[in-house]
C-alpha positions in Angstrom: 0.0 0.0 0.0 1.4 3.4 -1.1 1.2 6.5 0.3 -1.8 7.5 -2.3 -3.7 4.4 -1.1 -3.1 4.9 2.4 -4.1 8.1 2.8 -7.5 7.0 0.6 -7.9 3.9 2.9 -7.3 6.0 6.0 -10.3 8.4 5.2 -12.6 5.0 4.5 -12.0 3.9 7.7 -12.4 7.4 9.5 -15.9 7.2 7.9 -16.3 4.0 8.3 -15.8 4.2 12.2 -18.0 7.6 12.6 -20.5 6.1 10.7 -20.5 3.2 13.1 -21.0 5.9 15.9 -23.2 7.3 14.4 -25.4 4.1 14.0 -24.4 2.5 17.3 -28.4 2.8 19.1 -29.3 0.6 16.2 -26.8 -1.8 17.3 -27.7 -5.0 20.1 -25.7 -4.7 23.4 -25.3 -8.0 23.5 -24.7 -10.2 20.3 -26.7 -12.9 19.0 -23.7 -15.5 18.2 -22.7 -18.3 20.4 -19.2 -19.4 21.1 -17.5 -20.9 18.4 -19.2 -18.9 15.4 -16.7 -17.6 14.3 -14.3 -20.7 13.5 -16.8 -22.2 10.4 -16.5 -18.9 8.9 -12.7 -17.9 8.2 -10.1 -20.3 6.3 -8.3 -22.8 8.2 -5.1 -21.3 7.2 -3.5 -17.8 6.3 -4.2 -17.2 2.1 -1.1 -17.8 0.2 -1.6 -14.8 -2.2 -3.5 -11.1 -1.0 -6.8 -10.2 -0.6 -8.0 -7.3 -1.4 -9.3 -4.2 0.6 -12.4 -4.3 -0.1 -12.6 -8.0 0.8 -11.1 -7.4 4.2 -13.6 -4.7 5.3 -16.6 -6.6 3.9 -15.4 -9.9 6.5 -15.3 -7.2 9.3 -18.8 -5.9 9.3 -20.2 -9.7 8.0 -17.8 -11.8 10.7 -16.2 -9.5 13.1 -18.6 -7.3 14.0 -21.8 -9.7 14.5 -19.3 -10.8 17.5 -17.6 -7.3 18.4 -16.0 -7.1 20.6 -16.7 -10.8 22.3 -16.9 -13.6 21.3 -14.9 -12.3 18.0 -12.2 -10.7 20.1 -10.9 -13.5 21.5 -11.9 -15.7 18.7 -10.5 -14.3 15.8 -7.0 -14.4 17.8 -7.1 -17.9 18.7 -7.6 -18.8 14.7 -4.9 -16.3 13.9 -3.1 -17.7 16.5 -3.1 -21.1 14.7 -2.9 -19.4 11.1 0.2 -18.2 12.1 1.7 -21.5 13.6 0.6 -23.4 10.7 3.0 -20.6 8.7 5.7 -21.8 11.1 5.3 -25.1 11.2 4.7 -25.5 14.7 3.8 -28.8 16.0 0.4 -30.0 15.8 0.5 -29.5 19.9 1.1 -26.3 19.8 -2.3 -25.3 18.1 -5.3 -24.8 19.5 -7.8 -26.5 16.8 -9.2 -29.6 16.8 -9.5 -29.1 20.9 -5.5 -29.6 21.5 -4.1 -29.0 24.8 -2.3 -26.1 23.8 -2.6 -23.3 21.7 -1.4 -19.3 21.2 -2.1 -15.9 23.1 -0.8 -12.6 22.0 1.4 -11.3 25.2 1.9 -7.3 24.7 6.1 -8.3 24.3 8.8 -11.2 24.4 9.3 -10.0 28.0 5.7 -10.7 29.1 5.8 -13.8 27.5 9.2 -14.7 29.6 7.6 -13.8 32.6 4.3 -15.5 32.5 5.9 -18.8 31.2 8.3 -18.4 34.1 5.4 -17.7 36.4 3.8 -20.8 34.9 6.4 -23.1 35.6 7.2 -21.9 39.1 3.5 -22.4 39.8 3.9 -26.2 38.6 6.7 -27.4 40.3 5.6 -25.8 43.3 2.4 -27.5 43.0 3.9 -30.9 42.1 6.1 -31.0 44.8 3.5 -29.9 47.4 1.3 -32.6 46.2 4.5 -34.9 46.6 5.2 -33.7 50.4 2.6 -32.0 51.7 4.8 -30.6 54.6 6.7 -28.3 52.2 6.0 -24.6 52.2 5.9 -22.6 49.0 8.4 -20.3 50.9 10.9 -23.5 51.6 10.8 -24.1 47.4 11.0 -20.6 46.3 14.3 -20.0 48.4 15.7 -23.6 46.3 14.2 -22.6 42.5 17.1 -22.3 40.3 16.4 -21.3 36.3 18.8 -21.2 33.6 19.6 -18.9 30.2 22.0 -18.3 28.0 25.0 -15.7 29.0 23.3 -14.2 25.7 19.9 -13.9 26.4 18.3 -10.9 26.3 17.8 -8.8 29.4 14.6 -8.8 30.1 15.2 -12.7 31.3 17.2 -11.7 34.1 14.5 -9.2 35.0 11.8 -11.9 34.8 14.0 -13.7 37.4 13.9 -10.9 39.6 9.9 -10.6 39.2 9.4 -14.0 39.7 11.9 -14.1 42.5 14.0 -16.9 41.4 17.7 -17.3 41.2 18.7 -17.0 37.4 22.0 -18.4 36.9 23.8 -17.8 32.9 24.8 -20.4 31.2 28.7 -19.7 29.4 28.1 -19.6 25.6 30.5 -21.5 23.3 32.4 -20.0 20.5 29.5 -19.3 18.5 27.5 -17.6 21.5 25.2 -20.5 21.6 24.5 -22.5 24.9 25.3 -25.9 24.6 23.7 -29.2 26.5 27.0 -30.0 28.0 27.7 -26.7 29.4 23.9 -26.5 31.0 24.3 -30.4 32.2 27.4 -29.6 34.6 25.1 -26.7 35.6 22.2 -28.6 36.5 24.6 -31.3 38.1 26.4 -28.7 40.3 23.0 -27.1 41.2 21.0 -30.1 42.3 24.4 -31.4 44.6 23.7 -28.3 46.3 20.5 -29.1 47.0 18.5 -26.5 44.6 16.0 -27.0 42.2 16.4 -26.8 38.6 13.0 -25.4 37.4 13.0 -23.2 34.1 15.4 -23.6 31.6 14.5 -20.2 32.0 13.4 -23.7 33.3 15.3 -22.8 30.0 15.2 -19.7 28.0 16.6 -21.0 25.0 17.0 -17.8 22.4 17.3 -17.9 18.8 18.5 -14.8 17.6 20.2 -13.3 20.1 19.8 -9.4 20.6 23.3 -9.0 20.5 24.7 -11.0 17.4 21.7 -13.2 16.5 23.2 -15.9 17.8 21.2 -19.8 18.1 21.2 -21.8 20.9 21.5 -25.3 20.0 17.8 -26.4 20.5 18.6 -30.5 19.5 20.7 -30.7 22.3 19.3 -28.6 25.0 15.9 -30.1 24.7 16.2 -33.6 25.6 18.1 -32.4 28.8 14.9 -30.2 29.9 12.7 -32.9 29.0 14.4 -35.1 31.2 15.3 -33.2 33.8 11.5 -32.1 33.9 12.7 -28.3 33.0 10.3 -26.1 31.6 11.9 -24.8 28.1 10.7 -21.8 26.8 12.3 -20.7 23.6 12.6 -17.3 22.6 13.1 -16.4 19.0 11.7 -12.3 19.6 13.0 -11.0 16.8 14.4 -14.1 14.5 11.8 -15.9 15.0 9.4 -14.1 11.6 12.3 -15.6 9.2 11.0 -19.1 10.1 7.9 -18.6 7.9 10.5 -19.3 4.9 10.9 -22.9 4.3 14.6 -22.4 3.8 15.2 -21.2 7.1 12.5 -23.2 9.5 15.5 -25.7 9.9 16.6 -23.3 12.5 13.8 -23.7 14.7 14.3 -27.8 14.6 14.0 -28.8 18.4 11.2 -26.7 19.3 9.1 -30.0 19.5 11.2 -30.3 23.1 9.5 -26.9 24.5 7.2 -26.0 26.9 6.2 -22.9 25.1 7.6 -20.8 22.3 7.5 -16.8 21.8 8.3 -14.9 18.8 7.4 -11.0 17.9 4.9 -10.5 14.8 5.7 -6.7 15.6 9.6 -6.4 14.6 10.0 -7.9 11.3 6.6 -9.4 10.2 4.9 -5.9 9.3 2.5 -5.9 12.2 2.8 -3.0 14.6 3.8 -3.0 18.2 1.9 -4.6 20.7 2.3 -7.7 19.1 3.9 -10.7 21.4 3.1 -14.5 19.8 3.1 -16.7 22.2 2.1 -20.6 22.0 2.5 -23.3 24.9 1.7 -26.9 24.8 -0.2 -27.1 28.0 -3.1 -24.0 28.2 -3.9 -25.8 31.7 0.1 -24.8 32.9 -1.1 -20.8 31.8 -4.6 -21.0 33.4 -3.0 -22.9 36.9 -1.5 -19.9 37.2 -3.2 -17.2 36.6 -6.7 -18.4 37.2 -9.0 -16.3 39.5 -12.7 -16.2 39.0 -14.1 -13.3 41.1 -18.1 -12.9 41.0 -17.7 -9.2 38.4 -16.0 -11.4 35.8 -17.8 -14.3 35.9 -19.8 -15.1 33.0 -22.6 -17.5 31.5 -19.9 -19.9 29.4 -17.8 -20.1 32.4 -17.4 -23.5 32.7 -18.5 -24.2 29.5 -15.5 -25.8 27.5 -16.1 -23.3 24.6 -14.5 -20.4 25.2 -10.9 -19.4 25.3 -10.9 -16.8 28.3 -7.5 -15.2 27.5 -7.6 -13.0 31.0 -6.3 -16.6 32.6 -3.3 -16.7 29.9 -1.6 -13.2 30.7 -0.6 -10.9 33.4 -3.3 -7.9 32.7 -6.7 -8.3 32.5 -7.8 -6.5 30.1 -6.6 -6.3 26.3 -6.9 -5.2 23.6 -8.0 -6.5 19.8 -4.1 -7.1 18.6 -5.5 -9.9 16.2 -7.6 -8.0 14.1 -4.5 -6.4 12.8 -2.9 -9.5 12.1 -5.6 -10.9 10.2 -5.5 -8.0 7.9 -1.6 -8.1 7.7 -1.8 -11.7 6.6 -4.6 -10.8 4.2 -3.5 -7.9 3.2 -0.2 -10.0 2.1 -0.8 -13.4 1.9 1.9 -16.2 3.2 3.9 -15.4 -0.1 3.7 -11.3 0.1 5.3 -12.0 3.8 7.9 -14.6 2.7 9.2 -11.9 0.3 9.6 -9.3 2.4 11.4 -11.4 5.0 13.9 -12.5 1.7 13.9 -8.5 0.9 16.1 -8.3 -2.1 15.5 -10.5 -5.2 18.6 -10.9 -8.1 16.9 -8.6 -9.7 17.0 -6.1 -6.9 20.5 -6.8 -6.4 21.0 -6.5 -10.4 19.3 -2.9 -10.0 21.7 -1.8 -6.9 24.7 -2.6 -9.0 23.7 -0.8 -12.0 22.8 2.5 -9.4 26.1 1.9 -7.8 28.0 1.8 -10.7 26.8 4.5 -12.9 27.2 6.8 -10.0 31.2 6.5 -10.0 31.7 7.5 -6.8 32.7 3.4 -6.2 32.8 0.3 -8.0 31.5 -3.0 -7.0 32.2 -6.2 -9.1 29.3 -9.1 -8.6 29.6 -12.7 -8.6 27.0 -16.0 -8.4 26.3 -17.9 -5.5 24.9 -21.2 -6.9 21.4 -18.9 -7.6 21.9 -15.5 -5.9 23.0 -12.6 -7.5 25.8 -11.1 -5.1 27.3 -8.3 -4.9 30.9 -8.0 -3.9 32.4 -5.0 -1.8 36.1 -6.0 -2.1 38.8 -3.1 -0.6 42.1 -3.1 -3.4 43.9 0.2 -2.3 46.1 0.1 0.6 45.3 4.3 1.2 41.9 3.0 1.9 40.8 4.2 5.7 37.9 3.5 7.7 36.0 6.7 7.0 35.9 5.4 2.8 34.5 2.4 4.1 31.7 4.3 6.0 31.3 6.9 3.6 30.5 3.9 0.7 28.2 2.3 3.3 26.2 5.3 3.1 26.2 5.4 -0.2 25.1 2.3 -0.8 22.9 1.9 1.8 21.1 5.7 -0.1 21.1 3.8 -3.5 19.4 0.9 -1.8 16.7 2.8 -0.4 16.0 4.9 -3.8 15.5 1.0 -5.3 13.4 -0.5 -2.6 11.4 2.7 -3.0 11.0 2.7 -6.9 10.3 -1.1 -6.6 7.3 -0.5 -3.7 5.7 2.0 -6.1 
């Protein structure tokens, strides 16, 4: 969408929402729909190619808002929740269909998503060792709770530590910054001799894509060790983890079958503005243990139903907001192709376009080569007068001439 288009689309929608004001009295205070309308009525999967505008904005008023803001709020995010696993690959037992154990909630950021699947698994080994001896306080296992991460995970782990009022201890990275199982083995061997208990690995924060160097923890090897340890693994891939929708890259995220849950961020490089935290676990019962509380002014009449996700039990606030209505659009908007081509970026004929920019501008010279398929381009330094300002000042260049391109081939 242009700059043309968006401003036209933006004034549709300003209507669009007045008139809805405008025409609210008509409007039921209650809907007419019973959990689980909305389901029959969207795809089971994201649309490979784009939809159109017009498409999108019909769906809203016929599906969306016949449900607004509940049941489709929470409905339409547990199907985009699933759309966008599929896209990913996730196992089967991360999805919510088919009435799976698990499934996906949309956490605010990777941090909240830490946190509550830290505070999930501190609330299940405390509960299974109560029910194991009785005579244990929750005080006596909270002072002996030990979880692990990376020494490259990303800060806000340590601070979930600090919330949840666990030790955190780092694990040492290996030549490629990645934890390995050996290195979190002697951990967990020292620690448990000591008379602590391993519990989160953040019972595992596994990361891949590190925020300092984008790094990958070594998920094949780390997993089996949680598993059988009983660790909780979560696996945090915040800002890596959108690549994974490309089939050539998904072989990074191999191992993630071994994790308790899984968090990735839809807001930094999949095109869908921020507040917008994925987050899928195996186990919805591990979120809800935790979290539950049913006072009397949120009860409602499908309370123990069985047919309604109530996402207040899978996250720290209470209230939220309708994050997934913006993904549905992205996903339309693009379809699974449009995304996986703007997570590749440049095609060879991109790259053919840089060079010729780059090259009839004079200011440098760049000499290309093949790569089995890919077009690359070559920045290869020949003078030995050659100091690191030329090398910045070409990066700028480049990076100008890049931008003009990307431009001309968005419009």
């Amino acid at each position: 969408m242009n700059a043309s288009e968006f401003r036209r689309r933006g004034k549709e929608m300003v209507d669009y929402m007045a008139n809805y004001m405008e025409g609210i009295e008509g409007r039921q205070v209650y809907p007419d729909v019973e959990p689980g309308y909305l389901r029959p009525l969207i795809p089971a999967a994201a649309p490979q190619e784009p939809d159109t505008f017009e498409d999108i904005i019909n769906d809203v008023e016929k599906i969306i808002m016949p449900g607004a803001a509940s049941p489709a709020c929470t409905e339409l995010e547990t199907v985009m929740m699933d759309w966008l696993g599929k896209m990913l690959e996730l196992p089967k037992a991360f999805l919510n269909e088919k009435a799976g154990e698990g499934g996906g909630v949309i956490q605010g950021s990777a941090s909240e998503a830490t946190l509550v699947a830290l505070l999930a698994a501190r609330t299940k080994v405390i509960h299974r060792l109560q029910a194991a001896s009785p005579e244990l306080t929750q005080a006596a296992i909270m002072e002996k709770l030990v979880a692990y991460s990376s020494d490259q995970a990303h800060s806000s782990v340590e601070r979930a530590g600090l919330i949840g009022g666990v030790k955190l201890k780092a694990i040492p990275s290996d030549g490629n910054f990645a934890m390995r199982a050996s290195a979190l083995q002697e951990a967990l061997e020292r620690d448990k001799a000591a008379g602590l208990i391993p519990f989160f690995a953040i019972q595992m924060v596994a990361t891949l894509g590190t925020t300092t160097c984008c790094s990958f923890d070594n998920l094949l090897e780390v997993g089996p060790i949680c598993n059988k340890e009983d660790i909780w693994l979560h696996v945090d891939a915040a800002y890596a983890g959108s690549a994974f929708i490309c089939p050539e890259f998904r072989h990074l995220l191999n191992g993630v079958e071994f994790a308790d849950s899984f968090n990735f961020n839809p807001h930094k490089w999949l095109l869908v503005n921020f507040d917008c935290s994925a987050m899928w676990v195996k186990k919805r019962t591990d979120l809800t243990g935790a979290f539950r509380l049913d006072p009397t002014y949120l009860k409602h009449s499908h309370q123990d139903s069985g047919l309604i996700t109530d996402y207040r039990h899978w996250q720290i606030p209470l209230g939220r907001r309708f994050r997934s209505l913006k993904m549905w659009f992205v996903f339309r908007m693009y379809g699974v192709k449009g995304l996986q081509a703007y997570i590749r970026k440049g095609s060879n004929k991109v790259n053919e376009a840089l060079l010729q920019r780059i090259n009839s501008a004079k200011k440098i010279h760049l000499v290309p080569c093949h790569l089995r398929d890919k077009f690359v381009l070559r920045f290869a330094i020949c003078s030995r007068t050659v100091e690191s300002a030329h090398v910045q000042r070409a990066w700028e260049h480049i990076k100008e001439l890049a931008a003009d391109v990307l431009r001309a081939e968005r419009e």
